[in-house]
N, CA, C and O atoms as a CHARMM CRD file, in Angstrom:
* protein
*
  284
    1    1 UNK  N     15.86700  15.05200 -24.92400 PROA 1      0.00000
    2    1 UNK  CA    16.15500  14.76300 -23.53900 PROA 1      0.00000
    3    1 UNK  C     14.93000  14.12500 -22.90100 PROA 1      0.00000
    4    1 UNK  O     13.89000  14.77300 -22.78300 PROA 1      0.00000
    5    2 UNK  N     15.03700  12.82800 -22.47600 PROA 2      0.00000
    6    2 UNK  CA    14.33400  12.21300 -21.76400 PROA 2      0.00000
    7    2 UNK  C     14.15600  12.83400 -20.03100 PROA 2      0.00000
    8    2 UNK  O     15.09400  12.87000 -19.23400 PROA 2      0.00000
    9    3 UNK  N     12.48000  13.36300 -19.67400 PROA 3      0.00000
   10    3 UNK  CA    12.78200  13.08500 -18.27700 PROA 3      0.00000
   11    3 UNK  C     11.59400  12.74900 -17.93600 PROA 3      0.00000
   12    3 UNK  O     10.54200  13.09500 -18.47400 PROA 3      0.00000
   13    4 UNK  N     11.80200  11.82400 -16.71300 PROA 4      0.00000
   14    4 UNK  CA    10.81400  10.84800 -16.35500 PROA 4      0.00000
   15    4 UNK  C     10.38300  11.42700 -15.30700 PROA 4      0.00000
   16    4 UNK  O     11.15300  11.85100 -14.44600 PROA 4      0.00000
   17    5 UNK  N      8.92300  11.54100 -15.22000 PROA 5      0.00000
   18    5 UNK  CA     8.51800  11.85400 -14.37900 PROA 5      0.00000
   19    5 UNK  C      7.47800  11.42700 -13.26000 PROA 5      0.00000
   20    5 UNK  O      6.26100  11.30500 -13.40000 PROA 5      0.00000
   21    6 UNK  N      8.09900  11.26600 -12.32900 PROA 6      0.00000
   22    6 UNK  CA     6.97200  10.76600 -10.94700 PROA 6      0.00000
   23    6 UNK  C      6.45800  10.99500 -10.52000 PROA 6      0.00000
   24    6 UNK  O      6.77600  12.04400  -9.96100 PROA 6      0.00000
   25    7 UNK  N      4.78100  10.36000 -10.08000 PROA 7      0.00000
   26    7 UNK  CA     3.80000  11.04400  -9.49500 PROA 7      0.00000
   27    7 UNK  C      3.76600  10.55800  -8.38900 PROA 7      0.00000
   28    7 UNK  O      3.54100   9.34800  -8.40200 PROA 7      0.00000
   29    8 UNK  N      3.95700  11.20200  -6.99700 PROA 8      0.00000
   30    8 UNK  CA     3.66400  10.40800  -5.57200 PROA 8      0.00000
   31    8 UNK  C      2.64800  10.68900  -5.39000 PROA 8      0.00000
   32    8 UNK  O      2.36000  11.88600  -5.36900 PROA 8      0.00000
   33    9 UNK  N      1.66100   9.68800  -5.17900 PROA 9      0.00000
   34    9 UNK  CA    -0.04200   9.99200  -4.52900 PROA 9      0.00000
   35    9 UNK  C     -0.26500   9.21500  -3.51100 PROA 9      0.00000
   36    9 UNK  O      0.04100   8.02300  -3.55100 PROA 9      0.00000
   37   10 UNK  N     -0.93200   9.88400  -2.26500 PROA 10     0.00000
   38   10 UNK  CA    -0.80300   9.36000  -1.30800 PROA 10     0.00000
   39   10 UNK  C     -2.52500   8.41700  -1.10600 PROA 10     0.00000
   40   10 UNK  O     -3.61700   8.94800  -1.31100 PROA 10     0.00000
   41   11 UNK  N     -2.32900   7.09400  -0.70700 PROA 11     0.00000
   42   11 UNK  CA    -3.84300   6.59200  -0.67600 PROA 11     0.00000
   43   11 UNK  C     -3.81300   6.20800   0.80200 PROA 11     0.00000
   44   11 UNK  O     -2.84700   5.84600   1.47400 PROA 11     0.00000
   45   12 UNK  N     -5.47000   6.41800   1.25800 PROA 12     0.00000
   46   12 UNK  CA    -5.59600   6.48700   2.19900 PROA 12     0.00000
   47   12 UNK  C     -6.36500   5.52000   2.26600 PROA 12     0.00000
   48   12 UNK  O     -6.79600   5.18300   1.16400 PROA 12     0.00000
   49   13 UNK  N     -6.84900   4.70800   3.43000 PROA 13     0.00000
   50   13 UNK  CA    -7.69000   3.47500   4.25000 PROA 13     0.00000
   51   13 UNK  C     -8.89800   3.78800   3.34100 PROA 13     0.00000
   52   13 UNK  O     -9.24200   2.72600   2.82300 PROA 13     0.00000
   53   14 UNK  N     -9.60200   4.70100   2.97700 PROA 14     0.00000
   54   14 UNK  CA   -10.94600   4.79100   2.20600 PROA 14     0.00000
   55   14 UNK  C    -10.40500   4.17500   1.15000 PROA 14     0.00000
   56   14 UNK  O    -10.73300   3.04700   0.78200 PROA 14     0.00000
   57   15 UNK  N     -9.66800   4.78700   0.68600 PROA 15     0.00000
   58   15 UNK  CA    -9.42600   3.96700  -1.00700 PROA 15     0.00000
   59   15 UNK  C     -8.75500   2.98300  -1.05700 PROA 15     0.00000
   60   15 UNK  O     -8.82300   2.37500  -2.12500 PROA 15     0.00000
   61   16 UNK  N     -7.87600   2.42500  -0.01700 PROA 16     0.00000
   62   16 UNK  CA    -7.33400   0.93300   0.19700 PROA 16     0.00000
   63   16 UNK  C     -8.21900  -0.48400  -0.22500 PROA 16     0.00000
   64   16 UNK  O     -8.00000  -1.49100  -0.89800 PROA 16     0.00000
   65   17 UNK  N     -8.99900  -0.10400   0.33600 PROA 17     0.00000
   66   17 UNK  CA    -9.98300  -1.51800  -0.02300 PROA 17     0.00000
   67   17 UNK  C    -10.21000  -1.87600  -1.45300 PROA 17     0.00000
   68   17 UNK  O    -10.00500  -3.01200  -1.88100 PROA 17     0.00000
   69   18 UNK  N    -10.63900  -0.87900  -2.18800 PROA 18     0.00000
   70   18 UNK  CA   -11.21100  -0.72100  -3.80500 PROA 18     0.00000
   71   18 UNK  C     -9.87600  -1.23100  -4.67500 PROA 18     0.00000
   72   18 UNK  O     -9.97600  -1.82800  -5.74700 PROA 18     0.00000
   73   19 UNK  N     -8.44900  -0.84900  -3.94500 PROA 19     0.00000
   74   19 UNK  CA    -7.27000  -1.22300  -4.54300 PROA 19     0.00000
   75   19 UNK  C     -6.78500  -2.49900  -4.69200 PROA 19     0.00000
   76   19 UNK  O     -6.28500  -3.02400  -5.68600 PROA 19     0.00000
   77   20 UNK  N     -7.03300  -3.03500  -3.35500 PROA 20     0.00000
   78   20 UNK  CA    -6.31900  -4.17300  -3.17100 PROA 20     0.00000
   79   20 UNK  C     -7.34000  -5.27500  -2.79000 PROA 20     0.00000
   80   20 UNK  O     -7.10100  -6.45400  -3.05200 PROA 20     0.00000
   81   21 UNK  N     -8.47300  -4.88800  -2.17400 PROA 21     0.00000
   82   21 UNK  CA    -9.64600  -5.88200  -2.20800 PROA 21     0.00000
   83   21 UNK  C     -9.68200  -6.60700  -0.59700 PROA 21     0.00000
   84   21 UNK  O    -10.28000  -7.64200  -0.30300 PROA 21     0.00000
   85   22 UNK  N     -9.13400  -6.02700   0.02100 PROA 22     0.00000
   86   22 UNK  CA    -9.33900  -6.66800   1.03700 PROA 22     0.00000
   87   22 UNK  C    -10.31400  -5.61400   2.25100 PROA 22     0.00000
   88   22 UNK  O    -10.31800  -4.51400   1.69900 PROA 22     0.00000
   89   23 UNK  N    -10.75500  -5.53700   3.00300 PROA 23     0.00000
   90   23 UNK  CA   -11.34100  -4.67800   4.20700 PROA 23     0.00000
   91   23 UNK  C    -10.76300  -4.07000   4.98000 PROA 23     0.00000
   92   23 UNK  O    -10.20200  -4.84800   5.75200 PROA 23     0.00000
   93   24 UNK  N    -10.56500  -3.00200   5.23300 PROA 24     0.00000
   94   24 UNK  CA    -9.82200  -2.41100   6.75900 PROA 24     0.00000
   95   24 UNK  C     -9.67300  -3.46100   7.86700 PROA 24     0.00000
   96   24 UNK  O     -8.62900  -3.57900   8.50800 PROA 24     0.00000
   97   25 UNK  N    -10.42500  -3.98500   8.00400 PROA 25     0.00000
   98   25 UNK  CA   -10.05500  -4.78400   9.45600 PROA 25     0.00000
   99   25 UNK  C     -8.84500  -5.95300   9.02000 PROA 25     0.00000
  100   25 UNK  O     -7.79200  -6.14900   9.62600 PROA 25     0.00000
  101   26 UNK  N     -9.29100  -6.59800   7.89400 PROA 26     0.00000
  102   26 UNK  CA    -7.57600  -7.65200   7.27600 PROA 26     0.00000
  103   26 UNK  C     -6.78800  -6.42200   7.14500 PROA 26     0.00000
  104   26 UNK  O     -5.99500  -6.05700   8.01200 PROA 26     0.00000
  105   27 UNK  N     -7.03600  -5.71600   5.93900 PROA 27     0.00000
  106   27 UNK  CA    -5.70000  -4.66000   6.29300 PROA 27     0.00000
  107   27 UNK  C     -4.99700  -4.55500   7.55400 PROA 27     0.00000
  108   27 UNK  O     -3.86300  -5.03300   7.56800 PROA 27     0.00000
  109   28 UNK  N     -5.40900  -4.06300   8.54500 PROA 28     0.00000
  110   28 UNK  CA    -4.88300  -3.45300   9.75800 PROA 28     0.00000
  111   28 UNK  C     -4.75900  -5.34700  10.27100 PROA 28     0.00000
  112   28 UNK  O     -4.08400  -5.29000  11.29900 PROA 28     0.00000
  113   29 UNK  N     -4.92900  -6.10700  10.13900 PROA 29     0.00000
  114   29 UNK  CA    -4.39500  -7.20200  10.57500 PROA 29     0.00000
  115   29 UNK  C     -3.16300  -8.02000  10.13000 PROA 29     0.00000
  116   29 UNK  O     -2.42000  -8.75500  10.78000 PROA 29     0.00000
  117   30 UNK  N     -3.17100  -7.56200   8.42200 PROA 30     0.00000
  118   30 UNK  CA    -2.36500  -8.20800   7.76700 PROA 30     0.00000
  119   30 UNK  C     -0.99600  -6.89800   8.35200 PROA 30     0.00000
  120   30 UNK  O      0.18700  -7.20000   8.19800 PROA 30     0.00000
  121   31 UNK  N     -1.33000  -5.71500   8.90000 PROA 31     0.00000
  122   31 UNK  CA    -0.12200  -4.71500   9.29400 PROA 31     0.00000
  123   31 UNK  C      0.53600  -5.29800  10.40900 PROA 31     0.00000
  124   31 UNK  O      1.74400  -5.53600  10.41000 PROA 31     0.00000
  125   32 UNK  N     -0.33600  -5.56800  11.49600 PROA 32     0.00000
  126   32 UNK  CA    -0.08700  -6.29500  12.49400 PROA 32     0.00000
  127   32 UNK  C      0.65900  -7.41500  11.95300 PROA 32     0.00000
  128   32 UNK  O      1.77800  -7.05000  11.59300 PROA 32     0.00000
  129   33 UNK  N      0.49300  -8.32700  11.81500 PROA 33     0.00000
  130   33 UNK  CA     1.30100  -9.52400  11.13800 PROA 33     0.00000
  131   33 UNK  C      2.49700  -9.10100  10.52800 PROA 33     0.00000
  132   33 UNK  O      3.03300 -10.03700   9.93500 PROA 33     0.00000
  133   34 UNK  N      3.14100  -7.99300  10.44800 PROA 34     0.00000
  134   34 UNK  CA     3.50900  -7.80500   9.21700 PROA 34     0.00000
  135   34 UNK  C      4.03600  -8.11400   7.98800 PROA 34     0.00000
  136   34 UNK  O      5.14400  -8.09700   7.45000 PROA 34     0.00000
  137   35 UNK  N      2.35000  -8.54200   7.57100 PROA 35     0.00000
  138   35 UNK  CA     2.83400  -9.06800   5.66900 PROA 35     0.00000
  139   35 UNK  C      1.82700  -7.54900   4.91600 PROA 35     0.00000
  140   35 UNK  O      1.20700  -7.72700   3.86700 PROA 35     0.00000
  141   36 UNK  N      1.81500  -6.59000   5.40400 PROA 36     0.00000
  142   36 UNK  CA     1.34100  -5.55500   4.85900 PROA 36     0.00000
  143   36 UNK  C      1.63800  -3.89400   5.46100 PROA 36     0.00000
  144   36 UNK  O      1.10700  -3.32200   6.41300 PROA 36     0.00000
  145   37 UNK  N      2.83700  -3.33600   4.36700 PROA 37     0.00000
  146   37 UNK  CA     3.21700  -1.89400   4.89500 PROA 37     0.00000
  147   37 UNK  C      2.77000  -1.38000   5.83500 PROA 37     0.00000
  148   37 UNK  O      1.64300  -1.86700   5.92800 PROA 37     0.00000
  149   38 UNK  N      2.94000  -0.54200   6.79700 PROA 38     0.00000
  150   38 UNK  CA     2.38200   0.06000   7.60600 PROA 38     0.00000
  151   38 UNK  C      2.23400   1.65100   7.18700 PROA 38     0.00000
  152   38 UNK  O      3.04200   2.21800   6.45100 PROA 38     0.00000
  153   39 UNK  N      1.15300   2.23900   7.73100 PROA 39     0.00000
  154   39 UNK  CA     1.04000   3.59900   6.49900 PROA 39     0.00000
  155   39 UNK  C      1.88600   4.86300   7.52400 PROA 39     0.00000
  156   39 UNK  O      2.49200   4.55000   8.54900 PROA 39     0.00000
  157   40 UNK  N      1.82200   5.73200   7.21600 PROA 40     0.00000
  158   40 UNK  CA     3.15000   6.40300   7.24700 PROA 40     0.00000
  159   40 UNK  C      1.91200   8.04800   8.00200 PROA 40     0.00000
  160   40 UNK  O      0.94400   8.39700   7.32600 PROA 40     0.00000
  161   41 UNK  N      2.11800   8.50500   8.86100 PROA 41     0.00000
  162   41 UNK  CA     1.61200   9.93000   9.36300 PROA 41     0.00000
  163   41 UNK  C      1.93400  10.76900   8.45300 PROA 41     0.00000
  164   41 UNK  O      3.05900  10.85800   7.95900 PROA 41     0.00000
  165   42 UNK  N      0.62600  11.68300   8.06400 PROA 42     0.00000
  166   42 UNK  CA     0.67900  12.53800   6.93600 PROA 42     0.00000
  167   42 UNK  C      1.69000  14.01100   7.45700 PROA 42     0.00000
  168   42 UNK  O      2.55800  14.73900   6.97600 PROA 42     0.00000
  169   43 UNK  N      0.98200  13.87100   8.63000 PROA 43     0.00000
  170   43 UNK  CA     1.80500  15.32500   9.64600 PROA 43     0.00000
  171   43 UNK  C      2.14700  14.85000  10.70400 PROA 43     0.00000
  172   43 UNK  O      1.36600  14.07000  11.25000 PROA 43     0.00000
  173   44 UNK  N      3.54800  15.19500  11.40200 PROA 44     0.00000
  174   44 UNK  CA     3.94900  14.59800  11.95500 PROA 44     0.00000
  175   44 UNK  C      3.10000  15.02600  13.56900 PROA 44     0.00000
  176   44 UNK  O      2.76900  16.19400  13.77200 PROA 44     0.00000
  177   45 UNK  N      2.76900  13.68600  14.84000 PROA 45     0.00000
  178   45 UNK  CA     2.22900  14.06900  15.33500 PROA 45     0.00000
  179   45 UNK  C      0.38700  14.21000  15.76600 PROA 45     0.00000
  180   45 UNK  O     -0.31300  14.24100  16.77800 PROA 45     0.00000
  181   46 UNK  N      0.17700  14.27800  13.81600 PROA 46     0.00000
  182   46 UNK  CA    -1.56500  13.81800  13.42300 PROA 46     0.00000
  183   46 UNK  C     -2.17700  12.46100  13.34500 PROA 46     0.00000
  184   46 UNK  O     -1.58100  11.38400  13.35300 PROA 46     0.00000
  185   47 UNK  N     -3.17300  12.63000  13.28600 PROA 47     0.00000
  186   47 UNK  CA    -4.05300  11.10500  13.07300 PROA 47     0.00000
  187   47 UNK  C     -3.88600  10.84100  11.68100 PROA 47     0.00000
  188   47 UNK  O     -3.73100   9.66000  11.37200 PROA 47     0.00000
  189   48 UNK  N     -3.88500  12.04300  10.42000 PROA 48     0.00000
  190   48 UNK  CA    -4.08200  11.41900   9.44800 PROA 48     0.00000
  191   48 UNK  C     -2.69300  10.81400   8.71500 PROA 48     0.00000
  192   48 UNK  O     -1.64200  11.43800   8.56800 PROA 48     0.00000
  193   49 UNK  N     -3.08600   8.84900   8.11800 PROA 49     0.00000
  194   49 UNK  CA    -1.72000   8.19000   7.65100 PROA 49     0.00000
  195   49 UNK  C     -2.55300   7.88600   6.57200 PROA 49     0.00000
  196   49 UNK  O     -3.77200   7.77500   6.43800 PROA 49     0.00000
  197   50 UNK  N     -1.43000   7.76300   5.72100 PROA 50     0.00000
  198   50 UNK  CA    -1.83200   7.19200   4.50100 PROA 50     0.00000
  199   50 UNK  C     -0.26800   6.15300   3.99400 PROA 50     0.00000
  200   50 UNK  O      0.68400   5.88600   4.72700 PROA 50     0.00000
  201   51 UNK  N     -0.43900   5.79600   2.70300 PROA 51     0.00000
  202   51 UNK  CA     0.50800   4.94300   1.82500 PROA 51     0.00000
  203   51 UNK  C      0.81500   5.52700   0.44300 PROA 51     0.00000
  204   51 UNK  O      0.07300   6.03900  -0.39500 PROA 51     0.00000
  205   52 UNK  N      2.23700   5.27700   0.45700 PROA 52     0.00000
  206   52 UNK  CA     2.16200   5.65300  -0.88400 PROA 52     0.00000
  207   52 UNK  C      1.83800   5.09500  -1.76400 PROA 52     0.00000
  208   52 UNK  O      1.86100   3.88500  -1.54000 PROA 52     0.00000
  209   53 UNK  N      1.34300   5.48100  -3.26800 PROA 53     0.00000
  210   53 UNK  CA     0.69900   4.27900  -3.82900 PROA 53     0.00000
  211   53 UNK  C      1.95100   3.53000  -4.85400 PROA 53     0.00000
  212   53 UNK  O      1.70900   2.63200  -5.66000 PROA 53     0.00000
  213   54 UNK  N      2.82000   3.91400  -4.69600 PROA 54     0.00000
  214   54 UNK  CA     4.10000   3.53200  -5.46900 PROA 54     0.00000
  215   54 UNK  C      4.56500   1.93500  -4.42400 PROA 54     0.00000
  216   54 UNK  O      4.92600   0.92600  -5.03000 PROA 54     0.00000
  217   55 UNK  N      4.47800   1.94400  -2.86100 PROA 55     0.00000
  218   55 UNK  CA     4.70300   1.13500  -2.08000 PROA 55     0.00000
  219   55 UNK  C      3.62600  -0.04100  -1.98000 PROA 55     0.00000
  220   55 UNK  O      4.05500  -1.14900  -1.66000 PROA 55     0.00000
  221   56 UNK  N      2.50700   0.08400  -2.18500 PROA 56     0.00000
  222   56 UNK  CA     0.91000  -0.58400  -2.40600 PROA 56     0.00000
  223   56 UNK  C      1.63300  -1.09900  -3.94000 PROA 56     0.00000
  224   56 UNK  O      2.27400  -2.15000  -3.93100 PROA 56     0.00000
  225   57 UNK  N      1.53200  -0.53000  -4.87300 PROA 57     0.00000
  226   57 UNK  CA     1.90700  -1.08200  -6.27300 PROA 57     0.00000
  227   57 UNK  C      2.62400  -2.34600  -6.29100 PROA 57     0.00000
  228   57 UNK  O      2.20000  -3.35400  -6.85600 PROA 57     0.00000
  229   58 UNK  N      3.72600  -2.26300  -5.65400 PROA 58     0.00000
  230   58 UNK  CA     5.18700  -2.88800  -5.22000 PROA 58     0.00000
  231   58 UNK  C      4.36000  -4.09100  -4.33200 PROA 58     0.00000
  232   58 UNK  O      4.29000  -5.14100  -4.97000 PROA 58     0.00000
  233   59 UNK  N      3.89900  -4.12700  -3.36100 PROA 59     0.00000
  234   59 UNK  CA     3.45300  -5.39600  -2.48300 PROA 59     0.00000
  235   59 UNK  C      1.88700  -6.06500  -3.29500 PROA 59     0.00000
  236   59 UNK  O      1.31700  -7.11800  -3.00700 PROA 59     0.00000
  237   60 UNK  N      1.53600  -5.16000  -4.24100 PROA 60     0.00000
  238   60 UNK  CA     0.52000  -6.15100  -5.27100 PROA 60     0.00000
  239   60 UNK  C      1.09500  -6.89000  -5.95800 PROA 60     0.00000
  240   60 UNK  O      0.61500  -8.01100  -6.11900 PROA 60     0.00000
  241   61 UNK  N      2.36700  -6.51800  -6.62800 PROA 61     0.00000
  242   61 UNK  CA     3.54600  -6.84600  -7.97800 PROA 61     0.00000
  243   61 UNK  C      3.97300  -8.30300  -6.68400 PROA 61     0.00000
  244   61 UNK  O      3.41600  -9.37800  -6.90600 PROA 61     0.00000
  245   62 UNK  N      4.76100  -8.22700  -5.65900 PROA 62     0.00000
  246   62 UNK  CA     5.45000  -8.85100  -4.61600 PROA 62     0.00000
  247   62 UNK  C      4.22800 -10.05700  -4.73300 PROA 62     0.00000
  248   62 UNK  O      4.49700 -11.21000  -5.07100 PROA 62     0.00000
  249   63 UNK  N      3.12100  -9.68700  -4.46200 PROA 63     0.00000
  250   63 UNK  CA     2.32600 -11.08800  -4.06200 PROA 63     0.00000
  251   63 UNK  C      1.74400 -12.05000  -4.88100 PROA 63     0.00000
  252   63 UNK  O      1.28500 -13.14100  -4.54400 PROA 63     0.00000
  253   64 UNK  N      1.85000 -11.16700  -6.83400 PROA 64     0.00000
  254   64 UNK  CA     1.24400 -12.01900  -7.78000 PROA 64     0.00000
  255   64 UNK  C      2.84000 -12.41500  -8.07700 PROA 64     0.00000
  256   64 UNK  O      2.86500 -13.35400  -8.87300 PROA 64     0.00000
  257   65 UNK  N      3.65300 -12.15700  -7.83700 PROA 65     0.00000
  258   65 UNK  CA     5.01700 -12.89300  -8.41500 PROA 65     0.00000
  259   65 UNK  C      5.05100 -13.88200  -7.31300 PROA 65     0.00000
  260   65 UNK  O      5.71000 -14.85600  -7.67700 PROA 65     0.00000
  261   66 UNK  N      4.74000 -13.97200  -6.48700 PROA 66     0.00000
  262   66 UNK  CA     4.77800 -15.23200  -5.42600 PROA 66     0.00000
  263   66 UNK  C      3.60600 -16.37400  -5.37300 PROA 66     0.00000
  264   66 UNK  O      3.74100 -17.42600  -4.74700 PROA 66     0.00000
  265   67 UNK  N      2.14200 -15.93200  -6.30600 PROA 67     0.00000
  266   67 UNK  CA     1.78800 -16.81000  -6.19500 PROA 67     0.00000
  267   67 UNK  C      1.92600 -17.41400  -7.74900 PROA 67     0.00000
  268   67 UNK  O      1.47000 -18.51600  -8.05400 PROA 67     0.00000
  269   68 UNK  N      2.48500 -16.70600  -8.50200 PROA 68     0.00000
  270   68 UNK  CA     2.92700 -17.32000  -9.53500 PROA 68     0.00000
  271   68 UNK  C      4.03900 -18.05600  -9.42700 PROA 68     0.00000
  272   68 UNK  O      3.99200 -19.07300 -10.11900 PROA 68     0.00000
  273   69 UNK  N      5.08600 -17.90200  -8.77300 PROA 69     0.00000
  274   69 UNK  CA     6.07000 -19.19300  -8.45600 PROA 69     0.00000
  275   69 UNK  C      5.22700 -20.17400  -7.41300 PROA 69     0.00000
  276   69 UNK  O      5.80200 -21.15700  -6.94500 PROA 69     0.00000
  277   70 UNK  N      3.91600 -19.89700  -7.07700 PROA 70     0.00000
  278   70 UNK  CA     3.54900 -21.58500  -6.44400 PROA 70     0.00000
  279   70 UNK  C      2.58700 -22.16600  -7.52800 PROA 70     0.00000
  280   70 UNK  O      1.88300 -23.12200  -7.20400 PROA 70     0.00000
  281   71 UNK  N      2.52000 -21.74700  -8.56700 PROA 71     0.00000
  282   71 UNK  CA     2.11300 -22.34200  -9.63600 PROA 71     0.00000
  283   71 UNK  C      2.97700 -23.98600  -9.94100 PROA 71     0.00000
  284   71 UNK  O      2.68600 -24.66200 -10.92700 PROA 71     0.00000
């Protein structure tokens, strides 16, 4: 019996940058714009948001398949 199993880990603005390479300030600009998820309140009500990293994965995958069709 196959079962697959998923890990949800939540990444936060500290570790955003190292992931995807860009700075908090494009981040939070590219959110504004929105060509980049917006992160999600950890508790509802709190300051602290993060992303899932399953959704980050997905818009890295989204942007090298797009600049590979402008190849």
């Amino acid at each position: 019996m196959d079962v697959e199993t998923t890990q949800k880990r939540i990444v936060r603005m500290k570790d955003l940058p190292s992931k995807i390479g860009f700075q908090p300030s494009t981040i939070y600009g590219l959110i504004a714009e929105g060509k980049f998820p917006a992160p999600h309140k950890l508790v509802p009500g709190g300051r602290a948001a993060g992303w899932l990293e399953s959704t980050i994965d997905a818009w890295i995958k989204s942007g090298a398949s797009q600049n590979e069709e402008m190849k």
